[in-house]
C-alpha positions in Angstrom: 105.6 143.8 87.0 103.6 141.7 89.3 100.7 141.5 87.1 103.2 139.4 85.1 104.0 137.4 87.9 100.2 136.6 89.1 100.1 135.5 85.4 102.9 133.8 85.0 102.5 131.7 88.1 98.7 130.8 87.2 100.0 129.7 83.7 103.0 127.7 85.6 100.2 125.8 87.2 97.6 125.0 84.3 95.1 127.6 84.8 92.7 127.4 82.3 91.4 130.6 80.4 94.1 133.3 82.1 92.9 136.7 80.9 93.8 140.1 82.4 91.0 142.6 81.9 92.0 146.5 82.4 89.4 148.9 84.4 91.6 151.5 85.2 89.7 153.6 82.7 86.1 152.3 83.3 85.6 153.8 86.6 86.3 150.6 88.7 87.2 150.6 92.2 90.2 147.8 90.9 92.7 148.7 87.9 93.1 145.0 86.5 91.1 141.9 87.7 92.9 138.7 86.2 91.1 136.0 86.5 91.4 132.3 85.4 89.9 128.8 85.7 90.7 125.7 87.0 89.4 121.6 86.6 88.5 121.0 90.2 89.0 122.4 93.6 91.9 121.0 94.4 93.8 123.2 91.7 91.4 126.3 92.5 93.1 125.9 96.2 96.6 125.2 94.6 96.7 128.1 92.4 95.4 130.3 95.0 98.5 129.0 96.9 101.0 129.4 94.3 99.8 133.3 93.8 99.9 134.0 97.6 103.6 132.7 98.0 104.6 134.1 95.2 103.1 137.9 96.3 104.2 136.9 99.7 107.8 136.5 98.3 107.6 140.5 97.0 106.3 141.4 100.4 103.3 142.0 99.9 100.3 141.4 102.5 96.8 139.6 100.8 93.7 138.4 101.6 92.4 135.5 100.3 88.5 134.7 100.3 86.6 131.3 99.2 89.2 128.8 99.9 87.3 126.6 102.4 84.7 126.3 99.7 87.1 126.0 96.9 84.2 126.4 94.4 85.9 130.0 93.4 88.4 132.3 94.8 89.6 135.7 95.6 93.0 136.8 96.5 93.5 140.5 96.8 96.7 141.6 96.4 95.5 145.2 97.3 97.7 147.7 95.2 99.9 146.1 92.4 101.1 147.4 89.3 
């Protein structure tokens, strides 16, 4: 399961604060959103790393949105389950 993996990885890392929130039911347009924390922007940009290699490795295409910044990011791994 590749929410597992996103996890996983972000743990493997030191994320601070991993939680995966469910809105499949809620009438989203996403299913999960799993979000997590970092101590500076250097990490933000390394877990954002970590995740898309990881995806990347299970074939699947993302974008990626805030890294220049590095104050937050956004990777969208599109469909996962």
């Amino acid at each position: 399961e590749l929410i597992r993996l996103i996890t996983d990885t972000l743990e493997d890392k030191k994320a601070l604060d991993v939680m995966t929130i469910d809105l499949k039911d809620k009438g989203a347009i996403v299913d999960y959103m799993i979000i997590a924390s970092a101590t500076s922007g250097r990490q933000i940009v390394a877990l954002a790393d970590a995740i898309g290699q990881a995806l990347k490795q299970k074939g699947l295409p993302i974008v990626v949105e805030g890294l220049a910044q590095a104050d937050w990011v956004l990777v969208d791994a599109g469909d996962i389950w």
